[in-house]
Structures are given as structure tokens and as C-alpha cells.
C-alpha angles and dihedrals in degrees: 000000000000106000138213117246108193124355116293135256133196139175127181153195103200130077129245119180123175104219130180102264100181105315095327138071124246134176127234132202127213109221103186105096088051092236122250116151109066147039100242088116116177091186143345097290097028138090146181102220099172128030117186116211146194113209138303104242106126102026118093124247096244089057089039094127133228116286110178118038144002097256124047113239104275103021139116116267114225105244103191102042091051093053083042083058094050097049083058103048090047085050096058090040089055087054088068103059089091088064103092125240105338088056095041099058092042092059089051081054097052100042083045097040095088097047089044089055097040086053095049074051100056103046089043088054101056088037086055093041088050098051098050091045088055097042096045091051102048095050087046090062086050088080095070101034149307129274084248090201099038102022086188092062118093123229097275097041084051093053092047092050101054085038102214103132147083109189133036096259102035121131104258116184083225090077115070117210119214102241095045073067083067095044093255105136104148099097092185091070129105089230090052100044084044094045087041084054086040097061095036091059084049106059092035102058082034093062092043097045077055101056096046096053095055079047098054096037112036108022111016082185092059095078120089129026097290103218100099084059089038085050085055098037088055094049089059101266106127123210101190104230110018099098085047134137097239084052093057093054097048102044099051090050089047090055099057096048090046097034085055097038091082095258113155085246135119132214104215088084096047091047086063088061096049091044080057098050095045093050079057099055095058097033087078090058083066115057106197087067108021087059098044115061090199090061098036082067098065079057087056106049094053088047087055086052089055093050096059092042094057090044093060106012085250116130102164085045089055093045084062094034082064095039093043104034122008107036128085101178122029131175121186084252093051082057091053097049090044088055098041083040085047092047096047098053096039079057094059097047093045090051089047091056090209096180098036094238100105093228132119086212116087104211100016114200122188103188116194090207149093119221117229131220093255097063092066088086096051087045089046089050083049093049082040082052093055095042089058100040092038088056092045091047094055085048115061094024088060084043089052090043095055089047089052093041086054102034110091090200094051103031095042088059114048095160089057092059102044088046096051085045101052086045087056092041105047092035094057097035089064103074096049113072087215099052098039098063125066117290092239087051097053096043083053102054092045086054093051122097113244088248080064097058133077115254089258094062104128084208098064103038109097096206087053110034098083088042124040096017093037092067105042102051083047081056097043098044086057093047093044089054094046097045095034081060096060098035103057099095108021114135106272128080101280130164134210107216113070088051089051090047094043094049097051092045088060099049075043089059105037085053084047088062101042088044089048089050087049099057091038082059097040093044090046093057113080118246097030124158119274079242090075104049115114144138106265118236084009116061111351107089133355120205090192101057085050087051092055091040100058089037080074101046093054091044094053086034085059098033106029085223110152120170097012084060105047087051092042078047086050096044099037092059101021076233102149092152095061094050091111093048092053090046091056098055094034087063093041104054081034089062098042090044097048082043084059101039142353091223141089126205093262101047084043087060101043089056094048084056091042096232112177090248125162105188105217081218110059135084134235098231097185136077107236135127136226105258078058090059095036121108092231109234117235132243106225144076134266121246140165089236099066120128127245091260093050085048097060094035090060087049090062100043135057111277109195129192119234116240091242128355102064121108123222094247080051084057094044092046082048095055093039096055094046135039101198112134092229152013144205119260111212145162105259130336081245095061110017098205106171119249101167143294124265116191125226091261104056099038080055091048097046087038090049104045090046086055085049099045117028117052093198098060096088134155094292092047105127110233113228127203086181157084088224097084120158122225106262119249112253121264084012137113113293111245105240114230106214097165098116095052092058121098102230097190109041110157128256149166133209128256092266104049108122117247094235088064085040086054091049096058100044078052108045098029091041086228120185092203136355112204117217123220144176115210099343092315121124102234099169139318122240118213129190087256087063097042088060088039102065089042085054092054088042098055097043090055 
């Protein structure tokens, strides 16, 4: 059985009164709003959406019902009854339309209304992505020095505006160090070099302890990238509050102050989540979504699409992240809306110029070259490479996240993490050129072309480059990997992508060399292949076409992505010429990744934190059937006298209601000695026919507001799932009618379905439960939880 985990909480919009009907009570239903934001069903396309309630004085805690929305935090959301719900709620809104003109223009609402929100989405999303990219890159330039003139310009707008410069890096007297504040101005100089790592460090722990501390105080949800917990929302799980407002503000706060401390962190992961909660936000100005969590969801998953499009300037790659990656449940509309949603947002980035550089790419590469034939084995070792570090990298960081969830020191103090991280991090990366700068502005100058670099670049001198950059980015690859290990899941916003990229530009970069050493050998011996004729320094080899490349083969050997990469690759660099390159490496790390291990770091994390997950994706690799899966029902009655032992056996087993003999304090003991969210209606506990099925929070709300209403429904009322109700004895208790309430089709298999066609079915219909009978007899239910569960126990034999 499907269990609660934390108390419920509910919230409505349609009326249910409890009114004298003879000598019994009965419940009514309005049917006039349509339903759509609770799980008081009365019958399959039905719904109660607003109770209105008295006080709670006389009914116990434990029976005290939902008052703030339809699922409970941390529950299943029914799929098909709330699209049930919306069919009919389309179907009363398209009876309108001959009202003239009133009806009409409601039902133009209602066809427009998902196109309206999805575009609110969109522009909120690039104003909110501009606004971080701007904010995080001025205070990462912070660490080094002040725009002493114009406090509010980053390193790069302050050099352009005192116009004393020729290349990118060079010195500029704009830009005030922050030891030249002390009158240090011999940068030579052992004080200068140690106040210059001083101040870095500082600014670096003191943006990250801040972070923490708005995290930890004000939106717990904000930590971490947020797509392992996006990947579950939009398969219909619902954690109450992570897609808040108060979510929203602080993480995007809390990414700007982490993303510029120096962590090895990214903030395209993290931009999914705010686009998210964003989507969420609006949803709720529009109630036929905002009040129906199935089709919220097709608010979510174009919103997904926006986040990733602001975070690389890639809307048709955010349109197949969300396909590929993030969505559970996609319908060809739902495609529409995410590439109208993704346009709209890569518009009004593009229209903010966050970077100055008047490009939706990211990191724009325009390489002068051709690739040759010969190069595909250097690109498959790369994709080989991110297959195998990707792999590494899941797992010992998901070996590191399950010691800190389970370490009380290290779990109990997150400040004290981040802030000893973010020392390690920010006093190591000092001493190495690529580590010290910003992750976006390394990855950029190992995609550029040498023609693109100054004359002092270590990467492009040929009498350096084996031997000063060599070393560091050999250096740098190996530090990126260890910290990014420990960072990933620290409690501040951090994102996954950027390490991975960076990571994989730099192993890119470090094959480029060797391979451009190796043709400079081959093409300097005589007699050498035509393969091997080239123009030296123009088209032989190029390092920054090995450094996206295998970019893309780290980040799909992390993450498993496949299409949705290649096209974000494309569109991050405006790179067509170089598709077949990144695919190579993108299968390639796809197949040794998938050879390691069948999970990517997503999925990894979703199972640590037990998420009821089913990965669309994913096979069912044993022969079993479903009365093998099934939680088996039990065959006795349910009384307050029952032991401790009794107690916790009947937590862990089906409890069902009869379909008449059982009295309303029989219900309520029930409910209080279980915390199931829903049970089994049948005939008798002798012959457990099945009759329906009624969940928790209908049976509290019908329970609650009889207590509230009829003064004759008291402890000894019989409770009725039926049409056959005996006339009341006079001056006795009033028989409750709970037919309508009851769901008379819930779905169910027999004992012998095989759990492939079970898991089908969880996957393709988005079921909370499916119950399992034999000849019309309820035997047990199977859940999602149970479904994992027995995998669990499999696996680990």
C-alpha cells in the first residue's frame, strides 16, 4: 500500500455539504466549477476542489483532515483521474460557448491559457538568467580587485571603458587590485603575490558561507543542482515547497554568490530548477493548471525546456533535454508549448547581452578547418575517456553523498563543509592560470582557436605548450575531478554541467596537443602518408575542436545524455561542421558508461534519496509476476485492542473497508492505526470481492465534515458503499452514505500478470496503485514504492 509520507495537506475550490436526506446523511457534490484540485473523488471524473469547514475541536489529531492541497507532501499524484478531471472540465467549458459572448470568450481563455503562462515563463526565465549571469560575474571578478571608477563594471567592462588595452587579460589601470588599496603596487613581490591569495580566499569562503547560510535558514530546497528532484516532480511525485516561491529567491541568490565563490559548480543545472519554479509560480494564475498537478506538469516540462535554454543559449536543445531527460509524460502539445516557452526565453537573453558579446552561443568557435578520417580514433578514445571518468566520478561522489547523509558530523554542519571546501578549493586553484579564472572563462579559451589568443598563451607556443601547459591542465584535469567530487551536493545551488564540460575540455585539450606533436613528427619525416599532409599552425590539427569534443564526451559520460547533448554542443559553440565529431564521442562514452554502470548521475542520486522513480528507460531484468510483488491483504478485523505486534504487522500489510458493516469510529480507528492513503472496498472480510477502492483523503474529508454537519452521525453510524441502505431506527445513530466518494473502476491485474506488463502500465498510465485480484477477489496492491523495492532486495542478493 501506498504510504503516507508526512501528514497531508489539502486545500479546494468545490463545494461539499452533508445534508439530512430521509433519516440518513448523504453527501453531494457541485459540479459546477469541474473539480481539479483535490482527491475527494466521487467517482472517477469527479472531484471535491474546496471544503469548507467549522473548527477542529472533537475530532482527534490523527483524523484531523488536509487542509491545503489535494496530495500530501511526498505522495504520487493520480494521472488518469486528474486528466479525467480536465476532460471534464474542458467538456463543461465547451458548453458555454453558446453562450454568447461571455462563453465564448471563456473557452478562448481556456484553449489560449497554456500558451499565455508558458510565455510569462519564458520572459521571466531569460530576465532571471540575465540577471544571475551578470551578477555572478561581476562578483567573480570581486576576488581579484574593484572597478575603482564604476564599482558596479566587471573586469572585462572596466578594461574596455578606460581603453588601455589590446588583449582580453591584459593589466588595465581601470581595474584596481586589492592590494594596490594597501599601497602595494610591486607585484613581483612575495607580500603582494601572499595579500593578492589572501583576499582571493576571502571573498571566496565569505560568498559561499553566505550562501549556505540563506540556504540553511531561509530555503532548505534551494541546495544541490535540482534536477534529480525536477526528474521525480515531473513524473508525478510532489515535494510540497520546492518549486516555492521562497525557493526561487533564494536560490538564485544563492547561485550567484556560489557560482562566483570559485566552487567547482555550475549554474545551468541549477537554472532548470528556477525555470521550474518559476513555471510553478504562474501556473497558479491560471487555474486549470495551477489546480491540477497532472497538468501543472505540462507547465513544468516547457519551463524545463526554458531553463536549459537560458543556461546555454540552446532552445531546441532544451526542447530534447526535456524530452530525453527530464519529462515523464509528453504529449506533442506539451512539445509546442516547450519550444515556443525555449524561444521565448533564448529572446530575452539574447535581448539582456549578458556577456557583452552580443551572441546567443555561449562559447562561440569559428574554426577555419576540415576534420580528417583519421581523427575519429582520437575522438572515440576521448568518448572511451568520458565513459570511464564519468563512471568514476558517479561513483565515488554517490559513495561520498551516502557517508555525509549518514554521517551525523558531517551531515549535522553543513556551513562548516562548504566553508572548508571552498578554503581547499580557492587556496589551490590560485597557483594554476586555468583554475584560477572562472570556469566559463577557461572552457572558453581551450575552445578558442590559437589566432584567437595573445602571443603569451602557454597553449599556443609551441616551445611552451608540452611543457608549461601541459602540465598544468594535467594538473588541473586531475584537481577538477577530486574537488568536483566533494563538491556536488554540498548545500548550496550547484550545478553539474560546467565541471563536467570543463573537465572534459581540458583532457580535450591536453589529447589536442599530443595529437598536434604527432602530426608535426609524422609530416616532418620524409615519405610520410597523404593522411598526414597538412598546413602546419593552420589546418592540421586543431586543440580546440579536441577540447569541445571531449567536453561533450565527460558531460554524456556524467550525465548518459545522447541527442539533447550533441544539439546544446551545436548550439553552445554555432559549431555545424564538428556534429559528427561530438557524436562520436557522445556514443562512445554513452556505450562504456552504460558497460560500467546502467546509471547516470542523476538517476544515481534519485535512488540514494529513495525517490519513487520508474525510469522510463530502464528494463525489468527479472521473471516474476505480480502476486510475487504484491503487498498480500489481511483476513481480520480491525480493532482498538490490537498488540503492538498486531499493530506493526498490519502497517506493513493491505488493510481493506467492508462495503457495509462497518461503523464510522471502525473507519477512524482504521485511519489512526494506519497511515496508508487508501484502502480496498469489498464485499465482506470473508470473501473479499472487490467493490472499489476509496483513498485516505476522501474517506477524512467525508468522515470530518459528517462529524461537522449532522448531529446524528455519531461513533456507532454504519458506513455504507452502497445503494442497499436500511432506514435508520428511530432516536438512533444516522447510517452514513459514502457511495459517491468511492472509485468504482480502479484498476487492477490478476495474480499472474507479468510484471513487465504491470510496469508498463505504472509507466505509460502514471498509476499510483494497481490492486491484484483472483477471481474477483482482492489478493494485494502493488505501488511504485514496491516495485523499486523488490528491485532493491534483487539486486542486493
Amino acid at each position: 500500500m501506498e504510504r503516507a509520507g508526512r501528514s497531508s495537506t489539502l486545500g479546494s475550490t468545490d463545494e461539499v455539504e452533508l445534508e439530512p436526506s430521509g433519516t440518513s446523511a448523504t453527501i453531494h457534490l457541485d459540479m459546477t466549477t469541474g473539480g481539479g484540485s483535490s482527491s475527494s473523488d466521487f467517482n472517477p471524473f469527479g472531484a471535491i476542489d474546496d471544503v469548507r469547514f467549522k473548527t477542529d475541536e472533537d475530532l482527534p489529531d490523527a483524523l484531523a483532515p488536509p487542509f491545503f492541497s489535494k496530495y500530501g507532501d511526498f505522495h504520487t499524484i493520480d494521472w488518469q483521474r486528474d486528466l479525467a478531471r480536465d476532460r471534464l472540465r474542458h467538456k463543461l467549458i465547451s458548453k458555454k460557448k453558446v453562450d454568447f459572448p461571455l462563453g465564448l470568450l471563456q473557452s478562448g481563455w481556456d484553449a489560449g491559457a497554456g500558451w499565455i503562462c508558458v510565455l510569462f515563463v519564458g520572459l521571466a526565465a531569460g530576465a532571471t538568467a540575465g540577471i544571475i549571469d551578470i551578477g555572478a560575474r561581476w562578483m567573480s571578478d570581486l576576488k581579484t580587485g574593484v572597478c575603482a571608477d564604476r564599482f558596479w563594471l566587471d573586469r572585462e567592462h572596466c578594461c574596455w571603458s578606460s581603453n588601455d588595452t589590446f588583449f582580453k587579460d591584459d593589466e588595465c589601470k581601470a581595474w584596481t587590485k586589492w592590494p594596490w588599496m594597501l599601497n602595494y603596487y610591486n607585484s613581483s613581490s612575495f607580500l603582494f603575490l601572499f595579500l593578492e591569495w589572501i583576499f582571493y580566499i576571502g571573498w571566496a569562503v565569505a560568498m559561499s558561507t553566505l550562501a549556505v547560510l540563506f540556504v540553511k535558514i531561509f530555503a532548505p530546497y534551494a541546495c544541490g543542482s535540482g534536477i534529480p528532484e525536477i526528474k521525480c516532480i515531473l513524473s508525478g511525485f510532489v515535494i510540497r515547497g520546492y518549486l516555492g516561491k521562497w525557493t526561487f529567491i533564494i536560490k538564485s541568490v544563492g547561485l550567484i554568490l556560489s557560482s562566483a565563490s570559485g566552487l567547482s559548480l555550475g549554474k545551468e543545472g541549477p537554472m532548470v530548477h528556477l525555470a521550474c519554479c518559476i513555471g510553478n509560480i504562474f501556473s497558479y494564475l491560471f487555474p486549470k493548471y495551477g489546480l491540477n498537478e497532472a497538468k501543472k506538469r505540462e507547465i513544468l516540462s516547457a519551463s524545463a525546456a526554458a531553463g536549459v535554454s537560458v543556461a546555454f543559449g540552446a532552445p531546441i536543445g532544451g526542447v530534447l533535454f526535456s524530452l530525453e531527460e527530464a519529462s515523464y509524460y509528453f504529449p506533442l502539445k506539451t512539445m509546442w508549448r516547450s519550444f515556443f516557452c525555449a524561444l521565448v526565453a533564448g529572446i530575452i537573453l539574447r535581448f539582456v547581452n549578458p556577456f557583452g558579446s552580443n551572441q546567443t552561443s555561449l562559447f562561440h568557435v569559428d574554426y577555419m578547418m576540415k576534420w580528417t578520417f583519421i581523427e575519429l580514433v582520437p575522438f572515440a578514445l576521448l568518448g572511451l575517456f568520458g565513459g570511464i571518468i564519468g563512471s568514476l566520478f558517479i561513483f565515488a561522489n554517490i559513495r561520498w553523498s551516502r557517508f555525509r547523509k549518514n554521517s551525523k558530523t558531517l551531515g549535522g554542519n553543513p556551513i562548516y563543509e562548504v566553508m572548508i571546501i571552498t578554503l581547499i578549493t580557492a587556496a589551490i586553484s590560485y597557483f594554476n592560470p586555468f583554475t584560477r579564472k572562472s570556469a566559463l572563462s577557461m572552457i572558453q579559451q581551450l575552445f578558442d582557436r590559437c589566432e584567437d589568443q595573445t602571443d603569451e598563451d602557454s597553449l599556443c607556443d609551441q616551445n611552451k605548450a608540452l611543457s608549461i601547459a601541459f602540465g598544468q591542465l594535467l594538473w588541473a584535469l586531475i584537481f577538477k575531478f577530486i574537488i568536483t567530487i566533494f563538491t556536488f551536493g554540498i548545500k548550496v545551488p550547484c550545478g553539474l554541467f560546467v565541471p563536467s564540460i570543463g573537465m572534459g575540455a581540458i583532457a580535450g585539450r591536453i589529447l589536442g596537443i599530443t595529437v598536434d606533436q604527432i602530426f608535426r613528427s609524422v609530416q616532418a619525416t620524409p615519405g610520410h602518408s597523404e593522411y598526414f599532409t597538412c598546413q602546419i599552425g593552420k589546418d592540421c590539427v586543431m586543440p580546440g575542436l579536441y577540447a569541445m569534443v571531449g567536453a561533450a564526451a565527460v558531460l554524456g559520460g556524467v550525465t548518459r545524455m545522447t541527442v539533447s547533448l550533441v544539439v546544446i554542443m551545436f548550439e553552445l559553440t554555432g559549431s555545424l561542421e564538428f556534429i559528427v565529431p561530438t557524436m562520436v564521442a557522445t556514443m562512445f562514452s554513452k556505450w562504456i558508461g552504460d558497460g560500467i554502470s546502467k546509471m547516470g548521475i542523476y538517476e544515481a542520486h534519485i535512488e540514494l534519496n529513495g525517490y519513487p522513480f520508474l525510469d522510463s528507460k530502464g528494463e525489468y531484468p527479472y521473471s516474476t509476476v505480480a502476486s510475487q510483488v504484491m503487498r498480500p491483504s489481511i483476513h481480520r478485523q480491525v480493532a482498538d485492542e490490537l498488540s503492538m505486534s498486531d499493530l506493526r504487522e498490519l502497517k506493513n500489510e493491505l488493510s481493506v473497508i467492508t462495503e457495509s458493516g462497518m461503523t464510522l469510529g471502525d473507519l477512524e480507528g482504521l485511519l489512526r492505526q494506519t497511515d496508508f492513503n487508501g484502502f480496498p472496498v469489498v464485499v465482506s472480510q470473508n470473501s473479499m470481492h472487490l467493490v472499489g477502492f476509496i483513498t485516505r483523503r476522501d474517506i477524512l474529508l467525508a468522515l470530518h465534515t459528517a462529524r461537522k454537519t449532522q448531529p446524528y452521525v455519531v461513533t456507532n453510524s454504519i458506513a455504507y458503499f452502497s445503494d442497499a441502505v436500511p432506514d435508520s431506527v428511530p432516536g438512533g445513530p444516522a447510517p452514513l452514505r459514502l457511495r459517491k466518494i468511492l472509485d468504482m473502476a480502479p484498476m487492477t491485474v490478476t495474480d499472474q500478470t507479468p510484471m513487465e506488463t504491470v510496469i508498463d502500465m505504472f509507466r505509460k498510465l502514471g498509476l499510483r496503485h494497481v490492486l491484484v485480484t483472483k477471481n474477483g477477489k482482492v489478493l494485494g496492491i502493488i505501488t511504485k514504492k514496491d516495485i523499486l523495492q523488490f528491485m532493491r532486495n534483487k539486486n542486493s542478493q
